[in-house]
PDB file of N, CA, C and O in Angstrom:
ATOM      1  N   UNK A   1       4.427  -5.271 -12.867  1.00  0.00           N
ATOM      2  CA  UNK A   1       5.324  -4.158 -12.709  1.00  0.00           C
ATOM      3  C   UNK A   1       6.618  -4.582 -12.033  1.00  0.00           C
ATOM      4  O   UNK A   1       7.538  -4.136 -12.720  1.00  0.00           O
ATOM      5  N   UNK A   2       7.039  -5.179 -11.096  1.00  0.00           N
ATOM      6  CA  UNK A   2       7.918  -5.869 -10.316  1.00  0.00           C
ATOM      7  C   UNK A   2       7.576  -7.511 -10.248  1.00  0.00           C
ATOM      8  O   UNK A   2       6.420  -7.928 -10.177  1.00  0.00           O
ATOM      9  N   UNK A   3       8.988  -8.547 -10.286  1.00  0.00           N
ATOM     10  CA  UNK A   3       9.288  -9.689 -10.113  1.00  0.00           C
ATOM     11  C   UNK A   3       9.225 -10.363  -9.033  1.00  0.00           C
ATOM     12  O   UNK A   3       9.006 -11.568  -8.913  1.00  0.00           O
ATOM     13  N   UNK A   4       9.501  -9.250  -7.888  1.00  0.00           N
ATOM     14  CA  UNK A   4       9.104  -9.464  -6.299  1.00  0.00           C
ATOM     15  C   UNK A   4       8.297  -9.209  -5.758  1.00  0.00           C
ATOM     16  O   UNK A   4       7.596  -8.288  -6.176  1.00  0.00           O
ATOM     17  N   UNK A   5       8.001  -9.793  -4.700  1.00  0.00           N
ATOM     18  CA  UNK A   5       6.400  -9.923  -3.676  1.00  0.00           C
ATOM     19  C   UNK A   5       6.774  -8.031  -3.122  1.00  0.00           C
ATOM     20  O   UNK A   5       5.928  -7.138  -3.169  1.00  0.00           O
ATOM     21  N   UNK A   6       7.860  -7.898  -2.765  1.00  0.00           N
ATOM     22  CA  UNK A   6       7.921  -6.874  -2.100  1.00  0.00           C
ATOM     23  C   UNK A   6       7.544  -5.291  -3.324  1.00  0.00           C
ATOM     24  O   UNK A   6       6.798  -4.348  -3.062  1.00  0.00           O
ATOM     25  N   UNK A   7       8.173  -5.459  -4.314  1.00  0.00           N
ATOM     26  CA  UNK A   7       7.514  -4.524  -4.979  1.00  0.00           C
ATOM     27  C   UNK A   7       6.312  -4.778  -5.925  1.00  0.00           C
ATOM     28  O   UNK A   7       5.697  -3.931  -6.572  1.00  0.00           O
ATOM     29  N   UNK A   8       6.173  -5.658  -5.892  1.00  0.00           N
ATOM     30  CA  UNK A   8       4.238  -5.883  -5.925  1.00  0.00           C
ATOM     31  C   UNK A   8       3.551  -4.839  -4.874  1.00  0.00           C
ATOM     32  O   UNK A   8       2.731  -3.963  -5.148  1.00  0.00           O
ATOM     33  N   UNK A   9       4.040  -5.127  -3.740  1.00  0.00           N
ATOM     34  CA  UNK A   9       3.142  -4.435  -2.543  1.00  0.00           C
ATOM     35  C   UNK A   9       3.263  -2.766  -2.534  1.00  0.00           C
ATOM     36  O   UNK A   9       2.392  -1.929  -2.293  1.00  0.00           O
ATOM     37  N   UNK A  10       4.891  -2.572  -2.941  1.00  0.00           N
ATOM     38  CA  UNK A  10       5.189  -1.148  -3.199  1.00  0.00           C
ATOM     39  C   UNK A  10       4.189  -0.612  -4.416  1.00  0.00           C
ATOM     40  O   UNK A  10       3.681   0.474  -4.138  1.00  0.00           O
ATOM     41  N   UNK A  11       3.808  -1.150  -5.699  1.00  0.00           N
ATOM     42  CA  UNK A  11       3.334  -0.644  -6.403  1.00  0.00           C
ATOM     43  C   UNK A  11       1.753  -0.480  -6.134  1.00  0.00           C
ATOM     44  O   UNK A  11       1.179   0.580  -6.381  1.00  0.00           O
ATOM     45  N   UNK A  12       1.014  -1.746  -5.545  1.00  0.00           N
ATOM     46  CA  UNK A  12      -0.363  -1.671  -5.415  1.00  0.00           C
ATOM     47  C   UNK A  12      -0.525  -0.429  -4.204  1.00  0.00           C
ATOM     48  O   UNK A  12      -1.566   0.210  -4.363  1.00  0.00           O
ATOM     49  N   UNK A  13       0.391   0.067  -2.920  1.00  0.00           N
ATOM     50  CA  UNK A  13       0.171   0.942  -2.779  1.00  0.00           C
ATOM     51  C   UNK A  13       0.316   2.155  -3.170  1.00  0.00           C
ATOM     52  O   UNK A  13      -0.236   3.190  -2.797  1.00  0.00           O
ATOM     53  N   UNK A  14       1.080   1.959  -3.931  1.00  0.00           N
ATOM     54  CA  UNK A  14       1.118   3.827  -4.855  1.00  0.00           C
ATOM     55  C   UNK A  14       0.205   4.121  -5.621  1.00  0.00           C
ATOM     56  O   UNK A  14      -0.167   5.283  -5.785  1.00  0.00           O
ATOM     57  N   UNK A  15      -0.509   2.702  -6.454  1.00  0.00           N
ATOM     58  CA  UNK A  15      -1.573   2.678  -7.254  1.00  0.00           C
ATOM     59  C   UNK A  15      -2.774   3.153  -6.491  1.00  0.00           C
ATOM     60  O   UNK A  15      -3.295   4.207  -6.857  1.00  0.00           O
ATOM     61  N   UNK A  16      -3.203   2.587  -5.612  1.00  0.00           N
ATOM     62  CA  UNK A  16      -4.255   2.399  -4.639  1.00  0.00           C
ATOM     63  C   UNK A  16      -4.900   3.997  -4.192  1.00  0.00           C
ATOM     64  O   UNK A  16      -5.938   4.643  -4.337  1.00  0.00           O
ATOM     65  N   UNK A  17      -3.359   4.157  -3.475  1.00  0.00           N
ATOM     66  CA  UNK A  17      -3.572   6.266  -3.268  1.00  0.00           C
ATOM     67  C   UNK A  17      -3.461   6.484  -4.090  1.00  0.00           C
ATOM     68  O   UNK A  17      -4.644   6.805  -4.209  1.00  0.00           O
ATOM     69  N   UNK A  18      -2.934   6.739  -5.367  1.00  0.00           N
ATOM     70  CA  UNK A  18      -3.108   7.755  -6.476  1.00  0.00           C
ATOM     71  C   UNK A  18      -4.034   7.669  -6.865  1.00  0.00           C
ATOM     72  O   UNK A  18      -4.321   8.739  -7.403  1.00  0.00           O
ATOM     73  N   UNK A  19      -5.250   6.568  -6.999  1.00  0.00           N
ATOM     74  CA  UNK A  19      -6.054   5.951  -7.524  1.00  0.00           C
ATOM     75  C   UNK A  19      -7.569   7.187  -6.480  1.00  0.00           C
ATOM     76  O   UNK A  19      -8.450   7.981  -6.811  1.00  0.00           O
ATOM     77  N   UNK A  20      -7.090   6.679  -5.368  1.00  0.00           N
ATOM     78  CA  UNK A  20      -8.120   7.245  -4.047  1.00  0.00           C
ATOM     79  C   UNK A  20      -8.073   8.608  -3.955  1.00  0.00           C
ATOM     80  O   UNK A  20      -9.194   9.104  -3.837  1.00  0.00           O
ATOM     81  N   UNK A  21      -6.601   9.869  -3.975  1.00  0.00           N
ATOM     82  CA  UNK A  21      -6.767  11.114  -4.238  1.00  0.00           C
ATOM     83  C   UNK A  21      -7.337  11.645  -5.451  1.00  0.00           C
ATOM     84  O   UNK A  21      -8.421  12.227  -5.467  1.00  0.00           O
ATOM     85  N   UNK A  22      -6.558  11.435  -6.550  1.00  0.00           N
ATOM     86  CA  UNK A  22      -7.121  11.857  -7.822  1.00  0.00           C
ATOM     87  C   UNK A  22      -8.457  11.699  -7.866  1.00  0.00           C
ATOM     88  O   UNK A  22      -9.223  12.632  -8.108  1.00  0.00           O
ATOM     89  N   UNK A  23      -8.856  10.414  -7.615  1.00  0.00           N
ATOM     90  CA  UNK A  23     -10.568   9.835  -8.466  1.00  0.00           C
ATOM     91  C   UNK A  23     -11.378  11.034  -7.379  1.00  0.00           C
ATOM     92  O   UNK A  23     -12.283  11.637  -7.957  1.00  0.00           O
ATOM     93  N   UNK A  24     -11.154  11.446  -5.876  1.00  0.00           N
ATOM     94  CA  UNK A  24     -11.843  12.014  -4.762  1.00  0.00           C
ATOM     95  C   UNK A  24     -11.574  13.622  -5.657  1.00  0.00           C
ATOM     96  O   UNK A  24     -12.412  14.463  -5.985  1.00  0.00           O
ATOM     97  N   UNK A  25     -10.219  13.610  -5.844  1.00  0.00           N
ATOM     98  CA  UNK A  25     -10.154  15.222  -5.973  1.00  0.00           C
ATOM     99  C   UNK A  25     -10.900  15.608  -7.309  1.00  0.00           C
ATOM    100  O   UNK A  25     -11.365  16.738  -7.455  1.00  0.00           O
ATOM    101  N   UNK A  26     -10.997  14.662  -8.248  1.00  0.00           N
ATOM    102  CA  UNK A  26     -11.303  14.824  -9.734  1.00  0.00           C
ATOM    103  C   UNK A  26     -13.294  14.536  -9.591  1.00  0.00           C
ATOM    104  O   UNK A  26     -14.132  15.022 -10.350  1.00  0.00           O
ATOM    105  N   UNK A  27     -13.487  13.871  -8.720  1.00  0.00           N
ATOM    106  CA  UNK A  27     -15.155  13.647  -8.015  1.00  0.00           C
ATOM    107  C   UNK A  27     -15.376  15.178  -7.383  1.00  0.00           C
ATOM    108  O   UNK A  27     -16.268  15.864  -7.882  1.00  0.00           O
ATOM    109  N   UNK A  28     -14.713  15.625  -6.481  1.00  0.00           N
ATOM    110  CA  UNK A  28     -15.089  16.797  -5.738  1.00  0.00           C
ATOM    111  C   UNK A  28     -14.929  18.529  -6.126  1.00  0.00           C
ATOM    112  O   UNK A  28     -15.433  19.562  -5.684  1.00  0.00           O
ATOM    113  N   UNK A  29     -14.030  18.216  -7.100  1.00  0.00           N
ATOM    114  CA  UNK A  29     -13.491  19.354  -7.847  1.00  0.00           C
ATOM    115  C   UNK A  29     -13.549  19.871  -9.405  1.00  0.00           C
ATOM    116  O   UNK A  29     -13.520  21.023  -9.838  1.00  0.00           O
ATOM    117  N   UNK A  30     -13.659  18.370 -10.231  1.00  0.00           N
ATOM    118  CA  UNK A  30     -13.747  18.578 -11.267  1.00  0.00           C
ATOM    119  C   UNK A  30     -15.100  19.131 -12.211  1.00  0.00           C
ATOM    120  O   UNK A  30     -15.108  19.598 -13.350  1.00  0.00           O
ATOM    121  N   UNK A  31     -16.215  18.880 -11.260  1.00  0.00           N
ATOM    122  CA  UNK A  31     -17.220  19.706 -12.090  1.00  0.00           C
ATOM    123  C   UNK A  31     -17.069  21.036 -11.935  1.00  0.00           C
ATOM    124  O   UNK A  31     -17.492  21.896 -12.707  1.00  0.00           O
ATOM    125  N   UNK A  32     -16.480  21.202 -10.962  1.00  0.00           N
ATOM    126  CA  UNK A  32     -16.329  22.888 -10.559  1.00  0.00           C
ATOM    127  C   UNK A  32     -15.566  23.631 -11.656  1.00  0.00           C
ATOM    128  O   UNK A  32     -15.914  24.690 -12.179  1.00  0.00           O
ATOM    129  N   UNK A  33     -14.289  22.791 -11.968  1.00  0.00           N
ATOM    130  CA  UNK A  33     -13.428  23.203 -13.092  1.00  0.00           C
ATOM    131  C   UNK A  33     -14.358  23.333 -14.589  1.00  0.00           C
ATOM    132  O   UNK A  33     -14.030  24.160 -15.440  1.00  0.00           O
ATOM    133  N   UNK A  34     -15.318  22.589 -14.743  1.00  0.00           N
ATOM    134  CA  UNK A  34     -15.501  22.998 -15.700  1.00  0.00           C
ATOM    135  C   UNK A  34     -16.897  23.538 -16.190  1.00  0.00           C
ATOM    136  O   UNK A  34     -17.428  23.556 -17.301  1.00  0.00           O
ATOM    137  N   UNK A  35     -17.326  24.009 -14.840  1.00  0.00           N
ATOM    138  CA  UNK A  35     -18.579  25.105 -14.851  1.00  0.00           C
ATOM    139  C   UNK A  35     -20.223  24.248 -14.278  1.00  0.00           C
ATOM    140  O   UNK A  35     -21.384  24.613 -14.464  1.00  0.00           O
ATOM    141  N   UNK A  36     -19.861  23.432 -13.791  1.00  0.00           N
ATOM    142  CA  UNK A  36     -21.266  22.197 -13.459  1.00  0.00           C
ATOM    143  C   UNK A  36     -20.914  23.141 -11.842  1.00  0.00           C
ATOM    144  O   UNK A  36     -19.895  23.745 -11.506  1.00  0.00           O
ATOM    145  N   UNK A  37     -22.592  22.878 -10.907  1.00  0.00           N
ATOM    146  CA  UNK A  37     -22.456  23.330 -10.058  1.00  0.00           C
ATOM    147  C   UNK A  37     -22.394  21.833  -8.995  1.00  0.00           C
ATOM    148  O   UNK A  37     -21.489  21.870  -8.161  1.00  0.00           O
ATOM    149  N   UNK A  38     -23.059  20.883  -8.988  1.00  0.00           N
ATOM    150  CA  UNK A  38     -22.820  19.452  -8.041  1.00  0.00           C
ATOM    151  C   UNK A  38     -21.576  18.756  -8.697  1.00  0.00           C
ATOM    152  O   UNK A  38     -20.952  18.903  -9.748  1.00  0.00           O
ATOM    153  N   UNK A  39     -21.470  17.663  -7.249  1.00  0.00           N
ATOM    154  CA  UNK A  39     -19.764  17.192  -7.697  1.00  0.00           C
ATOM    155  C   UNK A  39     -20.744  15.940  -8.130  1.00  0.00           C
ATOM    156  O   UNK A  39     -21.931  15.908  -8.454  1.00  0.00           O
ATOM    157  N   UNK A  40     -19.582  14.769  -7.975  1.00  0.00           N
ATOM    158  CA  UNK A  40     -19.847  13.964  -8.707  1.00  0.00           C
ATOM    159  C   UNK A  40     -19.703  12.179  -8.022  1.00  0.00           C
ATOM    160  O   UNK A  40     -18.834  12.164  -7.150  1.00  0.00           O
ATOM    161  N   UNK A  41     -20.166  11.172  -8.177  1.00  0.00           N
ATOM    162  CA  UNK A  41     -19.993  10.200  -6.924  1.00  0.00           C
ATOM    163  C   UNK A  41     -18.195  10.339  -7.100  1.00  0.00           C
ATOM    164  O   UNK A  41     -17.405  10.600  -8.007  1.00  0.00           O
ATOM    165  N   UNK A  42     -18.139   9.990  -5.640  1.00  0.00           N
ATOM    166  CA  UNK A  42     -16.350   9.978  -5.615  1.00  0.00           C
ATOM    167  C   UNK A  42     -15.918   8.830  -5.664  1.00  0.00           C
ATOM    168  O   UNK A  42     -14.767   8.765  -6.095  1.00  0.00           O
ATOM    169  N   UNK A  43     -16.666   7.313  -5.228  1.00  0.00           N
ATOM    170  CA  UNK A  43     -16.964   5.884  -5.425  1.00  0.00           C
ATOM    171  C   UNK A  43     -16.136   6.020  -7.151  1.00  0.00           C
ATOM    172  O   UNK A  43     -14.991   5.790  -7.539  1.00  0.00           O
ATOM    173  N   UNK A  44     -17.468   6.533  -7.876  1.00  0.00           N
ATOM    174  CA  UNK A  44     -17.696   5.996  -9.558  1.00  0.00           C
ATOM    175  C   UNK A  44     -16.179   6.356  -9.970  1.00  0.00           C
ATOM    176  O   UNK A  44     -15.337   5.686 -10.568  1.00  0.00           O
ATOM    177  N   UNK A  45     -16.124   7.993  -9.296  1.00  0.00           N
ATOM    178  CA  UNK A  45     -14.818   7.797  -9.972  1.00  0.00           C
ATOM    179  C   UNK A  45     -13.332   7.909  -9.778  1.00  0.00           C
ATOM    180  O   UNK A  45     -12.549   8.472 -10.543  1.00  0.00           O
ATOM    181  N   UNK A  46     -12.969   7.114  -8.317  1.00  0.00           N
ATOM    182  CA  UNK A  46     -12.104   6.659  -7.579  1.00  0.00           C
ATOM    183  C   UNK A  46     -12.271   5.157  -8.545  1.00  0.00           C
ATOM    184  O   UNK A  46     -11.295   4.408  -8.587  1.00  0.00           O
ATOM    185  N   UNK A  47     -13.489   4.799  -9.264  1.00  0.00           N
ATOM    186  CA  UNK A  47     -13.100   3.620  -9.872  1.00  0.00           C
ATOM    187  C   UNK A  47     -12.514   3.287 -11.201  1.00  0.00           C
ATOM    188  O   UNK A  47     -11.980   2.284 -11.675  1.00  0.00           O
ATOM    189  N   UNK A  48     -12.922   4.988 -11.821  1.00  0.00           N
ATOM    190  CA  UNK A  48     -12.747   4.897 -12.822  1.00  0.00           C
ATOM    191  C   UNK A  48     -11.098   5.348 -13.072  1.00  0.00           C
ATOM    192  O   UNK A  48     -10.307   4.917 -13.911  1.00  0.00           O
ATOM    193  N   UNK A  49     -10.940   6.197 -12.201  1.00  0.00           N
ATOM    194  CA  UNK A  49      -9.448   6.275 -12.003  1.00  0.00           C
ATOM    195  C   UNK A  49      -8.549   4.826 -11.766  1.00  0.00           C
ATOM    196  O   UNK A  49      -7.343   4.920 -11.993  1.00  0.00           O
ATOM    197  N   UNK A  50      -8.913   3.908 -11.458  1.00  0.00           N
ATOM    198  CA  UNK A  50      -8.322   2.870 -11.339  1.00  0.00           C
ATOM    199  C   UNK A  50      -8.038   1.471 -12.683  1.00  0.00           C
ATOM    200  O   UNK A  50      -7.376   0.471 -12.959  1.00  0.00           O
ATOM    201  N   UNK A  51      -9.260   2.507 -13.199  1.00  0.00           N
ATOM    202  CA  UNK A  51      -9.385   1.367 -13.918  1.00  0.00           C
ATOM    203  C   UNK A  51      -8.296   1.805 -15.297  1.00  0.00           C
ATOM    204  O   UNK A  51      -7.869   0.947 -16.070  1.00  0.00           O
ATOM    205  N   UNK A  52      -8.026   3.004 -15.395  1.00  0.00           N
ATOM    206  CA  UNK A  52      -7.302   4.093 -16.430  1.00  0.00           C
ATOM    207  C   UNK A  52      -5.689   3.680 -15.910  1.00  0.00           C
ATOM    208  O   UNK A  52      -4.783   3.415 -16.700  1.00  0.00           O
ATOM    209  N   UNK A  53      -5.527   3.688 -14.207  1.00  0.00           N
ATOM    210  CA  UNK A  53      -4.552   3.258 -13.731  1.00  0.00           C
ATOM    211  C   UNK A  53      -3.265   1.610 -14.398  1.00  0.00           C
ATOM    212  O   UNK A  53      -2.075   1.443 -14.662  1.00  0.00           O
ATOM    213  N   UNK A  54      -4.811   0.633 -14.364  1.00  0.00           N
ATOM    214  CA  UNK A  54      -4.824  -0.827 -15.112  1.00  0.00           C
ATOM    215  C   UNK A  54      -4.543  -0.786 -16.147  1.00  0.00           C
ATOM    216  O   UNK A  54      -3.721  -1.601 -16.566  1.00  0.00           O
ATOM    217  N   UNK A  55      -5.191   0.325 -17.126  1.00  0.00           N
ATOM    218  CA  UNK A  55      -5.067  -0.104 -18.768  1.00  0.00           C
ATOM    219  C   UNK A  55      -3.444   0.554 -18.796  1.00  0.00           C
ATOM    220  O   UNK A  55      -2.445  -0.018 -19.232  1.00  0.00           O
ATOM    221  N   UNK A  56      -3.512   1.715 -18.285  1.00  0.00           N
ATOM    222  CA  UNK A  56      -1.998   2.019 -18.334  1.00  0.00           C
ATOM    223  C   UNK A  56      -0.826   0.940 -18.080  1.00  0.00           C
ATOM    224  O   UNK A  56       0.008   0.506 -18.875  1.00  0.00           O
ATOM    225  N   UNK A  57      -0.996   0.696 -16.949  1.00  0.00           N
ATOM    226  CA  UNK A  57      -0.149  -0.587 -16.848  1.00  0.00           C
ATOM    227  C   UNK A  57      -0.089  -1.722 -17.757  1.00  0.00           C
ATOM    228  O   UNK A  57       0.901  -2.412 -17.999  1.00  0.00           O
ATOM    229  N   UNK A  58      -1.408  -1.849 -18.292  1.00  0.00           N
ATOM    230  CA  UNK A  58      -0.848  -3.007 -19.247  1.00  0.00           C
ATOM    231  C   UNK A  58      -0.545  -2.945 -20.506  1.00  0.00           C
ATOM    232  O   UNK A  58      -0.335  -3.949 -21.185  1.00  0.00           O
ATOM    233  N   UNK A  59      -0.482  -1.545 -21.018  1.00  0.00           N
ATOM    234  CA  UNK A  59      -0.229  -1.274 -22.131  1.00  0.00           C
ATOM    235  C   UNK A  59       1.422  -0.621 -21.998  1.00  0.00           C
ATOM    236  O   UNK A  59       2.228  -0.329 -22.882  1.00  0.00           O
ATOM    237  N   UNK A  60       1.491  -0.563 -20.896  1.00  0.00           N
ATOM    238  CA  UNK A  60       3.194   0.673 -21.180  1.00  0.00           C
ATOM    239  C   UNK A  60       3.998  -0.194 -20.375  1.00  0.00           C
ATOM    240  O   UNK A  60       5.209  -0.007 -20.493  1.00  0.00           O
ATOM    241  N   UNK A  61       3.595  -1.192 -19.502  1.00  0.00           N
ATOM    242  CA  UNK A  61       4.269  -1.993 -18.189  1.00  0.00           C
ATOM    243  C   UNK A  61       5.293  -2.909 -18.876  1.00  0.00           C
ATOM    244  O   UNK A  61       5.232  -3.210 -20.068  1.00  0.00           O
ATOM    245  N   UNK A  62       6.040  -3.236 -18.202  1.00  0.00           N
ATOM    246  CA  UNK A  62       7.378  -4.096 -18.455  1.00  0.00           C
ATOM    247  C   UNK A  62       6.298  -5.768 -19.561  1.00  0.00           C
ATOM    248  O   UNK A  62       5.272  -6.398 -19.303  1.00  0.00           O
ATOM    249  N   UNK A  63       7.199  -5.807 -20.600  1.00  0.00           N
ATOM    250  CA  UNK A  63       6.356  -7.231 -20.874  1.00  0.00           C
ATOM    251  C   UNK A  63       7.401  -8.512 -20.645  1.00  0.00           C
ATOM    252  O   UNK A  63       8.620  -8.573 -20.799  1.00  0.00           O
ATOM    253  N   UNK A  64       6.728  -9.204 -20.348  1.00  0.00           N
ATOM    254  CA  UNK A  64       7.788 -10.484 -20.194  1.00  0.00           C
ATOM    255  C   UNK A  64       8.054 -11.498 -21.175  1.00  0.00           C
ATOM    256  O   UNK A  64       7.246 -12.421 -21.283  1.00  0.00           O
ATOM    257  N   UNK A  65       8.713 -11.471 -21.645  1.00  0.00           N
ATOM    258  CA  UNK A  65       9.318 -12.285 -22.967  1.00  0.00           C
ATOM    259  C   UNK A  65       9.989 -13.604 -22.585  1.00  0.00           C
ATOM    260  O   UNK A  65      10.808 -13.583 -21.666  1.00  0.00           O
ATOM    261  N   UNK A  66       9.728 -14.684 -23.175  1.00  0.00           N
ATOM    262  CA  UNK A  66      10.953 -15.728 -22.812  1.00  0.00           C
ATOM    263  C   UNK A  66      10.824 -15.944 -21.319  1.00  0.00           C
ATOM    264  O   UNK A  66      11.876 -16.042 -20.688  1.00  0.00           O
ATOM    265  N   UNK A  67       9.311 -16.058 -20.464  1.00  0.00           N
ATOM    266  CA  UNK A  67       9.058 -16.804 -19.560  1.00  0.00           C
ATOM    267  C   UNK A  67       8.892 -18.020 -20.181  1.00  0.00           C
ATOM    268  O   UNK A  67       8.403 -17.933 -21.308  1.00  0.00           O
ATOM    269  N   UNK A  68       9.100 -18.912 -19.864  1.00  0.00           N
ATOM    270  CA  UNK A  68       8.839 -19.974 -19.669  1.00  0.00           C
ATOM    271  C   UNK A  68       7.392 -20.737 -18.746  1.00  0.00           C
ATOM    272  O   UNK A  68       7.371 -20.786 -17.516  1.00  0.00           O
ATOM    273  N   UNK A  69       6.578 -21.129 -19.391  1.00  0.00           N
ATOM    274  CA  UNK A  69       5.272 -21.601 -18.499  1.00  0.00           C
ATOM    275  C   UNK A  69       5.289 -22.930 -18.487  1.00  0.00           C
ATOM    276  O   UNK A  69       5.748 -23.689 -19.341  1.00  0.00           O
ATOM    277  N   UNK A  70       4.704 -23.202 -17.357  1.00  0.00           N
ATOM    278  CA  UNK A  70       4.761 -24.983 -17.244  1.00  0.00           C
ATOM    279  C   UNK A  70       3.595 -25.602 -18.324  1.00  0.00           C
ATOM    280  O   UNK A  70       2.624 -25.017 -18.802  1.00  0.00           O
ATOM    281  N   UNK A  71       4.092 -27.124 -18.546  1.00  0.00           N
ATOM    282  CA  UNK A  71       3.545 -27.670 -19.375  1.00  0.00           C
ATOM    283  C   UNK A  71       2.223 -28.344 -18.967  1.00  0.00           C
ATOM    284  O   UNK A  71       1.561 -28.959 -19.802  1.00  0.00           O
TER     285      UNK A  71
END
């Protein structure tokens, strides 16, 4: 997502919490939304939110063209 160390760090934390509210709020709330009466592990899917987080990124994220890799 970024070329620099510094927004590396900016992004893994925005990822990280968005990753940790959503997956908690979508674990604690979302069976409710759609008529289930128990929630759901908030672990499984604080992970699975992350992992939706990843594919996004590597499918829509900046691509790098015309790096150059060592030989």
């Amino acid at each position: 997502m970024s070329d620099r160390m510094v927004g590396q760090m900016g992004w893994s934390i925005v990822f990280s919490l968005a990753s940790a509210i959503v997956g908690f709020v979508a674990a604690t709330y979302g069976p409710l939304w759609i008529g289930w009466g128990a929630s759901m592990s908030a672990a499984g899917m604080i992970a699975s939110v992350s992992g939706l987080i990843l594919l996004a990124a590597c499918v829509l994220g900046p691509h790098r063209r015309g790096v150059a890799t060592p030989a």
